[in-house]
LOFIMI-854169 format. One record per residue: x, z negated, y of N, C-alpha, C, CB in turn. Coordinates in steps of 0.001 Angstrom, whole numbers, padded with zeros to 6 digits, always signed. Atoms other than C-alpha are relative to their C-alpha. Glycine has a CB too. Layout:
N
XZYXZYXZYXZY;...
This chain:
251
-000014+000618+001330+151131-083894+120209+000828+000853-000952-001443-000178-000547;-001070-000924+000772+153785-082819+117651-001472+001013-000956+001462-001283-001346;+000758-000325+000247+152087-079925+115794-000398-000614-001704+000197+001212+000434;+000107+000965+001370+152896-081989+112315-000857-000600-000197+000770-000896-000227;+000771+001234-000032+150781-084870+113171-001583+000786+000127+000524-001154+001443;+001334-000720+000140+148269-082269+114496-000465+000839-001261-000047+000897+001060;+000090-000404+001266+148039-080748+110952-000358-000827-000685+000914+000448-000476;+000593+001001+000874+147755-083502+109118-001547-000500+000261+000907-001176+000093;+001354+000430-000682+144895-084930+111556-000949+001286-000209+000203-000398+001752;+000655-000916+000219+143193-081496+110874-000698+000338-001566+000799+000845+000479;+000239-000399+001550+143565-081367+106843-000692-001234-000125+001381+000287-001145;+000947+001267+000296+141971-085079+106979-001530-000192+000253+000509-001020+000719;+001387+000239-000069+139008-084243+108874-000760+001067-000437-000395-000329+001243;+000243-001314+000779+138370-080803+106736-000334-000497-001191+001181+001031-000125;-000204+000745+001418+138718-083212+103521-001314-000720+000361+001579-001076-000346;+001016+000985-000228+136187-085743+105029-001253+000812+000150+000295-000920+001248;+001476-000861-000227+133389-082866+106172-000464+000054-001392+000118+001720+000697;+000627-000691+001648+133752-081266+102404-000724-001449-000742+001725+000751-001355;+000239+001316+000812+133450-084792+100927-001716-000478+000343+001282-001349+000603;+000686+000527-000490+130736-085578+103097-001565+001111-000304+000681-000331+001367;+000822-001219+000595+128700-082381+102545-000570+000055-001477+000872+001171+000082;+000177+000206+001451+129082-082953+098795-000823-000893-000231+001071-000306-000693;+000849+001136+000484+127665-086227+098555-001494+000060+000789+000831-001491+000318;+001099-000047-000657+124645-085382+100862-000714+001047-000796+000185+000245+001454;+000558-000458+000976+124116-082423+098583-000496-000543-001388+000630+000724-000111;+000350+000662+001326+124104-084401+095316-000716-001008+000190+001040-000423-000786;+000753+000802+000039+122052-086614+096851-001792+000279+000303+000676-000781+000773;+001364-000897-000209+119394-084279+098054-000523+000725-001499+000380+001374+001233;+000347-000498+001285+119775-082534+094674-001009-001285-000931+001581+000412-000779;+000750+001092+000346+118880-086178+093101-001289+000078+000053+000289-000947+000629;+001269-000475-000179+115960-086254+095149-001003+001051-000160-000024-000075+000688;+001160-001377-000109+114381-083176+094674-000568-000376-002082+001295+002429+000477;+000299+000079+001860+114606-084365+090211-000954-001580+000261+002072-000271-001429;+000493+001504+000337+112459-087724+091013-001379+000334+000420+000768-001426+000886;+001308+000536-000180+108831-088502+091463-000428-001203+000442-000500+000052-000921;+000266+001219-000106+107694-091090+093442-001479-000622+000185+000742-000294+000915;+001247-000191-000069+104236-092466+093189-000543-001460+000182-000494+000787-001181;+000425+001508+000018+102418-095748+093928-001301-000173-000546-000015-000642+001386;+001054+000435+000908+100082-097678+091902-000983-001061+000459+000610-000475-001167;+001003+001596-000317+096932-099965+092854-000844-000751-001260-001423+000393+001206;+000881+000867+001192+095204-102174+090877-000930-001160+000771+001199-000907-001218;+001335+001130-000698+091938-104361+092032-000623-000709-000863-001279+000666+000722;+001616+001205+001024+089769-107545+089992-000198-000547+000948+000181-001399-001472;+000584+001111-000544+087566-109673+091135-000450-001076-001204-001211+000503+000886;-000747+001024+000565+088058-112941+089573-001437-000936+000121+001580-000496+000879;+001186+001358-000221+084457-115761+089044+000916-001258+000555-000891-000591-001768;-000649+001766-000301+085994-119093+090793-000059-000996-000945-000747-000813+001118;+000479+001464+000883+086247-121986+088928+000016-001372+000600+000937-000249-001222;-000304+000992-000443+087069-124331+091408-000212+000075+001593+001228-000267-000501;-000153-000220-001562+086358-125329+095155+000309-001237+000441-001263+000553+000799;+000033+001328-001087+087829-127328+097982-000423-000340+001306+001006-000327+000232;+000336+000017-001204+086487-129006+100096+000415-000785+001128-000955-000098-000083;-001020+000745-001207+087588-130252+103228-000481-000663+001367+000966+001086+000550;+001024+000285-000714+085963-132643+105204+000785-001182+001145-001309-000533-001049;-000759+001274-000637+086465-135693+107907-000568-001320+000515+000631+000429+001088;+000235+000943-000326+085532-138881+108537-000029-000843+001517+000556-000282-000734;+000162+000224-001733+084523-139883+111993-000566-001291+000524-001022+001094+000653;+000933+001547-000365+083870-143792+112771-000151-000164+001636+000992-001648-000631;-000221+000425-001631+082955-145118+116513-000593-001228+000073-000703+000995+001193;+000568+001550-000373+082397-148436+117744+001158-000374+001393+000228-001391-001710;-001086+000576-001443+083307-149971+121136+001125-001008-000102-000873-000792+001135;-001095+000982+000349+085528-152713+119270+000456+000696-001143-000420-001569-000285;-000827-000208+001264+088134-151487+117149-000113-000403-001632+001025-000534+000344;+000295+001115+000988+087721-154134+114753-001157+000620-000896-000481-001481+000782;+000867-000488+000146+084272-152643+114452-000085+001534-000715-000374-000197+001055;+000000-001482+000423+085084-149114+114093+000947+000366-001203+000436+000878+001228;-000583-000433+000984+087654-149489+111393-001317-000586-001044+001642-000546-000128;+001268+000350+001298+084820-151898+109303-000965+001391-000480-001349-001326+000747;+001164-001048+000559+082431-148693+109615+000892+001572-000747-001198+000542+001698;-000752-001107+000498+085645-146308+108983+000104-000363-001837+001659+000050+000936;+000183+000770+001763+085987-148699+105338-001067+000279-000605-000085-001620-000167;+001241-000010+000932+082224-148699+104466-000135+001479+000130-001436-000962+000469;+000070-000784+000402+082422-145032+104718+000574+000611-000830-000115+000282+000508;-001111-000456+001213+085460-144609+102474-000377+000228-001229+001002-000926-000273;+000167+000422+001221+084212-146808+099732-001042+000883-000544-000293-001405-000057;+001520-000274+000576+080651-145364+099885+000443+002176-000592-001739-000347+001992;-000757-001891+000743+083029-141206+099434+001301-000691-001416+001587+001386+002081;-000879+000364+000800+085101-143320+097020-000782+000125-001615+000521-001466+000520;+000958+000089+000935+081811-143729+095218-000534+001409-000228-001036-000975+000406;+000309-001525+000301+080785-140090+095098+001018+000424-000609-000259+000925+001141;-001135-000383+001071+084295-139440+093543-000294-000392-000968+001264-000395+000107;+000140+000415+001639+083629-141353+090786-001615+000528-000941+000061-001988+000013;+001178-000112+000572+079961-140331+090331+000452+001827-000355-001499-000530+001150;-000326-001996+000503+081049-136168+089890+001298-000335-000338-000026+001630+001470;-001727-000323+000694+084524-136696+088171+000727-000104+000685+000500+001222-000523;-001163-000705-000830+086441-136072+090890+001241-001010-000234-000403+000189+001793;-000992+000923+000277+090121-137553+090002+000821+000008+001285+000810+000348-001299;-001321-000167-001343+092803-138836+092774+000362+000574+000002+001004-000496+000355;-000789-001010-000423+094852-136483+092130-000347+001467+000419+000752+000058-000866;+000296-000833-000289+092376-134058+092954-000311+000057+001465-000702+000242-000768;-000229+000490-001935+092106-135721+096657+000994+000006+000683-000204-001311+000445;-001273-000109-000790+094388-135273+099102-000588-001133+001833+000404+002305+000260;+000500+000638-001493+094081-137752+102609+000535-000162+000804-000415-000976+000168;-001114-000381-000829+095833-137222+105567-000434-000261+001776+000346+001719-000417;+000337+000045-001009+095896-137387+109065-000698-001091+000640-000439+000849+000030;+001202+000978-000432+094438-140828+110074+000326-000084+001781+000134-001841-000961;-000478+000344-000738+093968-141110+113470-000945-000916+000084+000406+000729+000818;+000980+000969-000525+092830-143885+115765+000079+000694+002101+000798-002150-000485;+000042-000682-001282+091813-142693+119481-000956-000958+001130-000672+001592-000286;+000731+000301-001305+090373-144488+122690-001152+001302+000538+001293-000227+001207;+000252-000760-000322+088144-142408+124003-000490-000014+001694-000631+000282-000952;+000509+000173-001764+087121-141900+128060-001038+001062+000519+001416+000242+001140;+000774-001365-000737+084737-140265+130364+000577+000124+001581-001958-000253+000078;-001015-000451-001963+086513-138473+133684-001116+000607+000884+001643+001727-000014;+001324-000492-000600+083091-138109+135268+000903-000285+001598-001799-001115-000485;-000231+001421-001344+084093-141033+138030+001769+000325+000103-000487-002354-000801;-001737-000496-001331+087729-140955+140179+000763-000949-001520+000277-001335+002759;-000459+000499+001225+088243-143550+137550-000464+000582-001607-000371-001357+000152;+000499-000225+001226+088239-143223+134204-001086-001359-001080+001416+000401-000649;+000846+000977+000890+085337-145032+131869+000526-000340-001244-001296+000515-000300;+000054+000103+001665+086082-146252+128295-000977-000145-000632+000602-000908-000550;+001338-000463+000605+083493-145181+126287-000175-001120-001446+000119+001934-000482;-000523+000646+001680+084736-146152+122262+001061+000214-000600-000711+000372-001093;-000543-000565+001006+086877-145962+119391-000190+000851-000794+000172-000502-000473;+000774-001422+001037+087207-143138+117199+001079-000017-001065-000130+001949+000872;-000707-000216+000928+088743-143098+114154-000387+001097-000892+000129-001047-000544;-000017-000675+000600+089390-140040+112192+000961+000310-001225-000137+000540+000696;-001109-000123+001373+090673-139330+108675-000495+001164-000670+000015-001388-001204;+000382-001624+000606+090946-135782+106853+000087-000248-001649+001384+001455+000576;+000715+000140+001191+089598-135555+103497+000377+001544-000680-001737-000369+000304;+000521-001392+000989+089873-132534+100775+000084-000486-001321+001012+001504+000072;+000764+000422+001670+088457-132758+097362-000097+001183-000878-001750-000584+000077;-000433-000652+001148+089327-130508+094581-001632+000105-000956+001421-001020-000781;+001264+000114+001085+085463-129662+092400+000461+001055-000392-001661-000055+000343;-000068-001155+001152+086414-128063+089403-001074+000127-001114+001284-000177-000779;+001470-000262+000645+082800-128371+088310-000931+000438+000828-000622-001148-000581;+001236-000774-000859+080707-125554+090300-001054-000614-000278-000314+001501-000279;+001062+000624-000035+078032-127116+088933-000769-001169+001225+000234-000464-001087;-000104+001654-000944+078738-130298+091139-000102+000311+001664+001888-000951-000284;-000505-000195-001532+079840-128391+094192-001244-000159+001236+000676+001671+000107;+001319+000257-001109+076160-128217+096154-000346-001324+000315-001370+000552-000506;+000590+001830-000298+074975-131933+095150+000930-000955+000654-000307-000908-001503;-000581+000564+000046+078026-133011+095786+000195-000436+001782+000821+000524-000906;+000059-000148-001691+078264-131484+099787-001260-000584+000017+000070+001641+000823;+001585+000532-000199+074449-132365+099854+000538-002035+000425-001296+000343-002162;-000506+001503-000110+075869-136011+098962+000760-000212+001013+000750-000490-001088;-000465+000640-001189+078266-136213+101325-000438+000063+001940+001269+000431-000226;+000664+000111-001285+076176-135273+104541-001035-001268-000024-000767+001406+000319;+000701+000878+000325+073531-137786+103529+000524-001313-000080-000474+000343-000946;-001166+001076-000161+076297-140414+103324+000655-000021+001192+001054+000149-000949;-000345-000302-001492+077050-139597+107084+001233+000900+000174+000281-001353+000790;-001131-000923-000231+079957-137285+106997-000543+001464+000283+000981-000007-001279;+000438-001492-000831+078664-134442+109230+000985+001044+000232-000477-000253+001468;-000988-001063-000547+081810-132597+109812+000945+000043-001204+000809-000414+001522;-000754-000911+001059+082928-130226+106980+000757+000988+000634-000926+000730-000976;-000796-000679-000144+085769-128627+107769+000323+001450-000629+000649-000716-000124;-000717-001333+000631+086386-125818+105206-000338-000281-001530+001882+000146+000323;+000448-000008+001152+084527-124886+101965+001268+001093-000981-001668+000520+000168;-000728-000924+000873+087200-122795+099214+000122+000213-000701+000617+000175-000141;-000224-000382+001368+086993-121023+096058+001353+000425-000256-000885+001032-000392;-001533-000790+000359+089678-120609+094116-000557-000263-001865+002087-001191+000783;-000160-000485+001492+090842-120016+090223+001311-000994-000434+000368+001911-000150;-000990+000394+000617+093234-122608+088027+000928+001199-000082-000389-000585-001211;-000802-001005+001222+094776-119309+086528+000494+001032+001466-001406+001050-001680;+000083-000555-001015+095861-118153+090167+001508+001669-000704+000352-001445+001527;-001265-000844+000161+099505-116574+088573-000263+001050-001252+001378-001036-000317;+000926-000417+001067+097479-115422+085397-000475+001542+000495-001349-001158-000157;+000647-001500-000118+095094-112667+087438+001086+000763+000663-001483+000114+000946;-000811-000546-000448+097866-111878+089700+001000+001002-000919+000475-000927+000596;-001292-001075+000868+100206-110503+086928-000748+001034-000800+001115-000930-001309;+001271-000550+000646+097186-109044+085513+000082+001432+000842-001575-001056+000266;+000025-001178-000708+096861-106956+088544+001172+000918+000333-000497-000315+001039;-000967-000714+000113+100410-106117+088563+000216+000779-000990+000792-000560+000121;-000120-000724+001262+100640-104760+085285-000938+001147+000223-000363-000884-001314;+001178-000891+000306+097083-102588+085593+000656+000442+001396-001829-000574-000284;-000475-001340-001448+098800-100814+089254+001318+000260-000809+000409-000715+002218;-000785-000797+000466+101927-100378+087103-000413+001192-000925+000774-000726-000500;+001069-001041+000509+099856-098609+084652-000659+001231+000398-000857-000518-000138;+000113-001441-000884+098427-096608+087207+000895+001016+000535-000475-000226+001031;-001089-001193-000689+101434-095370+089040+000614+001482-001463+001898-001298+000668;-000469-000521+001077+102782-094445+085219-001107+000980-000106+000282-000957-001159;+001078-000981+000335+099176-092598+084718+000347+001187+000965-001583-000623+000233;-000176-001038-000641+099466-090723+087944+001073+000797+000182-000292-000223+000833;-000999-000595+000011+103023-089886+087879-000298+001343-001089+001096-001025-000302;+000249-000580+001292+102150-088101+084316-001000+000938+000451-000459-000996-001181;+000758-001164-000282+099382-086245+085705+000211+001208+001114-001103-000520+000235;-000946-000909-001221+101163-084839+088730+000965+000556-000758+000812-000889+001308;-000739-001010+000765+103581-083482+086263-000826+000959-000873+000952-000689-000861;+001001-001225+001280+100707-081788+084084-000436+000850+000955-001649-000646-001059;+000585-000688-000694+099581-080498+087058+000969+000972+000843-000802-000813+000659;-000660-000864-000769+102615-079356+088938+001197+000902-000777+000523-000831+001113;-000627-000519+001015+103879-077532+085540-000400+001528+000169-000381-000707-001347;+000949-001723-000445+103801-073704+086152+000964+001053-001275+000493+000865+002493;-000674-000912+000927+104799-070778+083568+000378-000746-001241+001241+000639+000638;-000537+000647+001296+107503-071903+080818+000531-001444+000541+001314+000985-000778;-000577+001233-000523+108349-074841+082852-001116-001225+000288+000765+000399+001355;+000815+001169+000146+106702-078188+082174+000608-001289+000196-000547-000008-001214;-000963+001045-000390+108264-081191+084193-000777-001408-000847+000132-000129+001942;+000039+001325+000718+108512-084749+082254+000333-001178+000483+000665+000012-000952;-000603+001423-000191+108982-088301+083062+001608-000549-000685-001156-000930-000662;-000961+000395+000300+112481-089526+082878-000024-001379+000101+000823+000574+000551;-000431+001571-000550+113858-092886+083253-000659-000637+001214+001509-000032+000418;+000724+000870-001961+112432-095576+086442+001364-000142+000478-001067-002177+000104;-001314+000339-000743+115124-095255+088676-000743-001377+001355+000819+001912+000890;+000632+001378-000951+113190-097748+091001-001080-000671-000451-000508+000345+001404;+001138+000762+000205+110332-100246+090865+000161-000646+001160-000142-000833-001244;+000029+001167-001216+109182-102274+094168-001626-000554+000189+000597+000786+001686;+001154+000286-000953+106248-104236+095141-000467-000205+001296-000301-000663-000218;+000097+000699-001381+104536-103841+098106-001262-001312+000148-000368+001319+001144;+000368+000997-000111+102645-106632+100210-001426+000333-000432+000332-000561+001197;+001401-000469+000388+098841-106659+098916-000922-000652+000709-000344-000170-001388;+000635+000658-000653+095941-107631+100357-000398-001412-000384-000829+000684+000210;-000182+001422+000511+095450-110773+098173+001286-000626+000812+000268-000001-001729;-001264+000366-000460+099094-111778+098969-000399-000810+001662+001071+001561+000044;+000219+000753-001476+097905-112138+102895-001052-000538+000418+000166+000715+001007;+000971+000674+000008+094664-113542+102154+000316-001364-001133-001161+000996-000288;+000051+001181+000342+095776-116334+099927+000484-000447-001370-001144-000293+000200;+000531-000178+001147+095501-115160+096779+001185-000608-001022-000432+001538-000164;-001342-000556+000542+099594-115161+096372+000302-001705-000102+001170+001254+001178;-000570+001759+000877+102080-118281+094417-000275-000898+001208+002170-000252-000572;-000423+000587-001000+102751-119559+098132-001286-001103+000646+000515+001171+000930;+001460+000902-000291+098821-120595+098603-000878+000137-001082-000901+000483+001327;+000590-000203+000751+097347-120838+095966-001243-000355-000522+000555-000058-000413;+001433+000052-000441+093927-122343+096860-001157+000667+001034+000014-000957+000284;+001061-001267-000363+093096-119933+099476+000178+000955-000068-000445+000208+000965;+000424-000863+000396+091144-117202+098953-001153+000971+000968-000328-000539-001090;+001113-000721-000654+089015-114293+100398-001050-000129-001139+000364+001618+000462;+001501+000066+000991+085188-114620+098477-000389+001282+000407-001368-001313+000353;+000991-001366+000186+083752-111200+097728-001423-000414-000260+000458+000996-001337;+001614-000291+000486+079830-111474+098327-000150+001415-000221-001199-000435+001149;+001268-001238+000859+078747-109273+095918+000572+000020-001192-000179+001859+000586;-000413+000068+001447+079124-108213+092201-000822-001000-000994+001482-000430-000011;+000994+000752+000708+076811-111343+091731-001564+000322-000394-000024-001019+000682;+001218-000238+000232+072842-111062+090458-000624-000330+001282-000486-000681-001146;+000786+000803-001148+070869-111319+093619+001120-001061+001550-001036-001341-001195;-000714+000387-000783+074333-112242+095336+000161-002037+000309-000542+000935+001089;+000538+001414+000254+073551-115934+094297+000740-000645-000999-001434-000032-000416;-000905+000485+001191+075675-118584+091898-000741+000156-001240+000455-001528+000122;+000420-000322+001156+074428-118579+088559-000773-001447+000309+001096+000369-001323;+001062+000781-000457+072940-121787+089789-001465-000037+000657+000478-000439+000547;+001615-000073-000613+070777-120354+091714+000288-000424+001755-001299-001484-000988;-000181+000478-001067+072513-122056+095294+000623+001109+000843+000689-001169-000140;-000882-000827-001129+074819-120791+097983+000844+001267-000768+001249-001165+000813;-000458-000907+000649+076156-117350+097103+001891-000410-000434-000379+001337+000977;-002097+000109+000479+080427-117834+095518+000295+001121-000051+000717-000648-001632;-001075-001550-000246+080996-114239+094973+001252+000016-001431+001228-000203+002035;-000992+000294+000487+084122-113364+093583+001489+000125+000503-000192+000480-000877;-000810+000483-001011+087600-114162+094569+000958+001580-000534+000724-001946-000152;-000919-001118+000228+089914-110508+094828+001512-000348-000067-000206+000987+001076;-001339+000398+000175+093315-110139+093330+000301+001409-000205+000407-001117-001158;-000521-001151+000346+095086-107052+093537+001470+000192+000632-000961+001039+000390;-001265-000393+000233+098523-105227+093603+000382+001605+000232+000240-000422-001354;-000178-001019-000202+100358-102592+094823+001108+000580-000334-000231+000100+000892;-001100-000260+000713+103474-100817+093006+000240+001007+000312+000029-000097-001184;-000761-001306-000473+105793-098259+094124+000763+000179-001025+000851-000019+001324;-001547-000679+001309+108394-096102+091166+000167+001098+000464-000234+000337-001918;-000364-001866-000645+110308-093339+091204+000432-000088-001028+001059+000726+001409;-000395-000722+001331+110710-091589+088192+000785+001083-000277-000923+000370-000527;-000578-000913+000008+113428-089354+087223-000749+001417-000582+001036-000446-000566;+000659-001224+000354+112317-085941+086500+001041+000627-001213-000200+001036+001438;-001177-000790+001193+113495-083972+083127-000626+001795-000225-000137-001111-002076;
């Protein structure tokens, strides 16, 4: 190789080390002036609202038959809507099926009945209502409840709530880790937020978060006797919390 070319190729990768050295120093230097600290924040939240989620199960050996008893059960949950408030748009109805059903006892198969099924959830934003209301609908033949759920109108409300009170914190503890790691004439200070991030929280993967915003984990406890204020099935309360990472420049 001419020794020209080899010179040049030598002063380029002498230029690139220093360069490279530099910026790994000023970046370590950086780091060593920051503070980074994370913040939690926890409520528990009274419900105001539950859904419930139920299904409708007709049978009869004639079709014909089994939708008539799938109708007179509608009307007769159409009528419990209207007797507790409950508005359409607080119902949701889905899933209708219709199904043959068989028994594979025998080489052949038997036909047994029809089965018609339809999925039900109902929005009670009057706890008050919520016991008489399930009470009512077993007693009206709908045996198969699917899924009872507290939740809160104000779901984006506690959430920012809890973000704010873990930012708060991180800011508290950052501040005290500097009172504390202050020695002689030297007393380190909060600079500027060079970062802010949230991490995932436990609300977030229980329900709590924009994406679902009817389910929820129920905290039994915090209540009198662990009991509604009614006096019925315990509600609890529903947890919302937050977790916040900063990094604070150091002065």
């Amino acid at each position: 190789m001419n020794k020209y070319i080899r010179s040049i190729i030598l002063s380029l990768i002498t230029v690139c080390t220093v360069l490279l050295s530099t910026a790994c120093t000023e970046k370590n230097v950086a780091q060593e002036h920051c503070i980074s600290v994370v913040g939690k924040a926890t409520m528990y939240v009274s419900p105001d609202q539950a859904m419930i989620s139920f299904s409708i199960v007709s049978q009869a050996n004639d079709l014909t038959a089994a939708k008539q008893r799938h109708d007179t059960t509608m009307q007769k949950t159409n009528t419990l809507f209207n007797q507790y408030g409950i508005e359409q748009k607080d119902v949701t109805a889905e899933n209708l099926t219709i199904h043959p059903q068989y028994s594979y006892n025998a080489d052949t198969p038997k036909f047994l009945y029809y089965e018609i099924t339809q999925n039900i959830s109902a929005v009670i934003t009057n706890l008050d209502n919520y016991e008489p209301f399930l009470t009512d609908l077993v007693n009206n033949g709908i045996d198969r409840i699917n899924d009872v759920r507290f939740s809160t109108k104000d779901v984006k409300k506690y959430k920012d709530e809890a973000r704010r009170n873990a930012v708060k914190a991180a800011e508290e503890k950052a501040q005290l880790l500097c009172e504390a790691a202050s020695s002689g004439n030297h007393k380190p200070s909060l600079g500027k937020i060079i970062r802010i991030s949230e991490a995932p929280s436990y609300s977030d993967w229980n329900g709590n978060g924009y994406n679902i915003a009817v389910q929820n984990r129920v905290a039994y406890a915090q209540t009198a006797g662990g009991t509604s204020e009614s006096g019925g099935t315990p509600i609890g309360k529903i947890l919302f919390d937050a977790q916040i990472e900063m990094v604070f420049e150091l002065r």
